[in-house]
C-alpha positions in Angstrom: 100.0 92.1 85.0 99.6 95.8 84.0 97.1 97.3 86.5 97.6 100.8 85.1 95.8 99.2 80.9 93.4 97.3 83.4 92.2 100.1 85.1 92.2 102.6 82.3 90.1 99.6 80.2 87.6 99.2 83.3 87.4 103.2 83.1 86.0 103.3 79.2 83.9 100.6 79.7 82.2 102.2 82.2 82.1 105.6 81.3 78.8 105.9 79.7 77.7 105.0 83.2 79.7 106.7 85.5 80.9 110.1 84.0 84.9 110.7 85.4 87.0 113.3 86.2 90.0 112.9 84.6 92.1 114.3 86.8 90.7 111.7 89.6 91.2 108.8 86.7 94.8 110.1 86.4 95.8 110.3 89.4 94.5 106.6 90.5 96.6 105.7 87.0 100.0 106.8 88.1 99.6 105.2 91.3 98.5 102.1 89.1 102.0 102.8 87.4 104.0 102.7 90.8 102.3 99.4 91.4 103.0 98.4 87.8 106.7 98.7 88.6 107.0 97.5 92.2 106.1 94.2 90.5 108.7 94.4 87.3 111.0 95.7 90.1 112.2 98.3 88.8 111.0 100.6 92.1 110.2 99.9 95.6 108.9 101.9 98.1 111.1 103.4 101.1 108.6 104.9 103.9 106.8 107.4 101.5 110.1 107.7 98.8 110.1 105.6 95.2 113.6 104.5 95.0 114.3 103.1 91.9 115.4 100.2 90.8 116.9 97.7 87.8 114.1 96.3 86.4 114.2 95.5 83.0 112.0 96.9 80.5 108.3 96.1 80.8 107.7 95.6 77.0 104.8 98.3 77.4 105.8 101.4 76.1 103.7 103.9 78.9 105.1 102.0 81.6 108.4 102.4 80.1 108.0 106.1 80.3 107.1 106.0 83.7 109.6 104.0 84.4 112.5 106.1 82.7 110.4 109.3 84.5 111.7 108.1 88.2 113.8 110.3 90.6 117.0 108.8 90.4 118.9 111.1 92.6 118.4 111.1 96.7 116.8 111.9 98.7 114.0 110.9 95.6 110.9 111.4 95.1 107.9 111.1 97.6 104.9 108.9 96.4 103.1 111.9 96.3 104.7 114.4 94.5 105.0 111.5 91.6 101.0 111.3 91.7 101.2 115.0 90.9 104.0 114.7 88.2 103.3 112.3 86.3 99.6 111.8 86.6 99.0 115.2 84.6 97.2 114.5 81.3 97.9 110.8 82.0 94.5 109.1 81.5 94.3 111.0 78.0 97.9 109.4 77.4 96.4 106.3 78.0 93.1 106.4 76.1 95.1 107.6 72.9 97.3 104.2 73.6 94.6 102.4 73.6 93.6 103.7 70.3 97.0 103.7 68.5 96.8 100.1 69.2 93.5 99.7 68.1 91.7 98.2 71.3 88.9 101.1 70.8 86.6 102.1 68.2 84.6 105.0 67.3 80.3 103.3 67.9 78.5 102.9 64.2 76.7 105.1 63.0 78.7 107.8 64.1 77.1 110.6 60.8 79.0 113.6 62.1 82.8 112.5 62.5 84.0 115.9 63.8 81.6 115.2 66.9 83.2 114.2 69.9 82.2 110.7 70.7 83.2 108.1 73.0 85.3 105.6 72.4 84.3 101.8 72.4 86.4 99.2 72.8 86.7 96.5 71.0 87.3 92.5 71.9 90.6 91.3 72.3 92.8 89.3 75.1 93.3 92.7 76.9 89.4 93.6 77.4 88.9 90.1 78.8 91.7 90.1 81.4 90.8 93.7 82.7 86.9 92.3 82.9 88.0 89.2 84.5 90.0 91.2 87.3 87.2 93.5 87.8 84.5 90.5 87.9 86.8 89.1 90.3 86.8 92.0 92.3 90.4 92.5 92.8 91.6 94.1 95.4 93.9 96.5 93.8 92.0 97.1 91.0 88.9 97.6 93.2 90.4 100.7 95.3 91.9 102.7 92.5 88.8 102.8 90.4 86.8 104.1 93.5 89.5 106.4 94.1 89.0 107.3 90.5 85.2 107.8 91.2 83.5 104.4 89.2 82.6 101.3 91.3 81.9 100.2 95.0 83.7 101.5 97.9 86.2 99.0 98.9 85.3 97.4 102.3 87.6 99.7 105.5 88.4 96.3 106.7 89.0 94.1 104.1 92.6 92.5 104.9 93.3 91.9 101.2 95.9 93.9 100.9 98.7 93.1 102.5 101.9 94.6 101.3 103.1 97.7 103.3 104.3 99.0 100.1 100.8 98.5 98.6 98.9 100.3 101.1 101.2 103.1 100.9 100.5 103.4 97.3 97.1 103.5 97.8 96.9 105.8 100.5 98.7 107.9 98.8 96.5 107.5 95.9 93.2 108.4 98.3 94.9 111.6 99.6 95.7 112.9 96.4 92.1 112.4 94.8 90.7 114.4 98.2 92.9 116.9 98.1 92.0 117.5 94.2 88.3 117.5 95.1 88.8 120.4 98.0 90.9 122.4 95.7 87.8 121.8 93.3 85.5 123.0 95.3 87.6 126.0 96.3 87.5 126.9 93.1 83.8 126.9 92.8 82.9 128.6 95.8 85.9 131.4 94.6 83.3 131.5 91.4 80.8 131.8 92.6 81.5 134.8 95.0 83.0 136.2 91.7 79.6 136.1 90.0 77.5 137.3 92.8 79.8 140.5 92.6 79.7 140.9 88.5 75.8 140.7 89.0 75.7 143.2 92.0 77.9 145.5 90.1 
């Protein structure tokens, strides 16, 4: 199961609909990538530290990265700080995978092909599973897309999730996307009063 392709599939889809930020989208996608490896084992999660561990190769080559990315030194690398890492310019890394392996497509019609235009993607075995997770409402899947900023809040007392490890991903996950969104607005408000001096001046 790659949660990280599933979620950044889910995202695409339903872009048109619910415009992103990426940095939100990249954020929920490196925490998708510490789930990733929990299950091929090749990490596990000490209080808030990703110790690594000797999991083989995922056969996918972002996970791979990720995987080859890890802390390997004590006292490692806190769940958050690898958010921050390796989530910058991650859901761009992931949309261009998705197009080196052909599972998007530029829409018909397109007249102007230095336009910018979403991406579309295409059938195949990987679209299916990622819409079959989401119409299953997976747990997992579920609370890093809201994190991300697409699709329902999941419920505050759904018992779902189980794993300590898990909801420690997660968390850490929710936390990071808040924190972005204050520093955000920060930086509006800081523009703001910038403006309103340029215009008094």
């Amino acid at each position: 199961m790659n949660t990280a392709r599933d979620l950044v599939i889910v995202a695409v889809d339903t872009a048109p609909d619910h415009p992103l930020e990426r940095g939100d989208l990249s954020l929920a996608l490196a925490g998708a990538e510490v789930l990733d490896l929990l299950d091929a084992g090749a990490v596990s999660v000490d209080g808030d530290l990703l110790v690594p561990g000797t999991g083989s190769k995922t056969g996918d080559r972002l996970l791979d990265e990720a995987a080859e990315q890890l802390v390997r030194q004590e006292p490692y690398e806190s769940v958050e700080d690898w958010l921050w890492r390796r989530g910058r310019g991650l859901s761009a890394a992931y949309v261009t995978e998705l197009e080196k392996e052909g599972l998007t497509a530029k829409p018909r019609g397109l007249r102007n092909p230095l336009r910018a235009v979403p991406t579309e993607l295409v059938d195949s075995p990987d679209k299916r599973r990622a819409e079959e997770r989401w119409a299953a409402g997976e747990p997992v899947l579920v609370t890093l897309a809201s994190a991300a900023g697409f699709g329902d809040e999941p419920a505050e007392d759904s018992e779902d999730i189980t794993e300590d490890a898990v909801s420690a991903v997660l968390a850490a996950v929710g936390d990071a996307v808040m924190e972005l969104e204050a520093v955000r607005q920060r930086k509006q408000i800081t523009d703001a009063a910038y403006d309103n001096i340029w215009r008094g001046m």
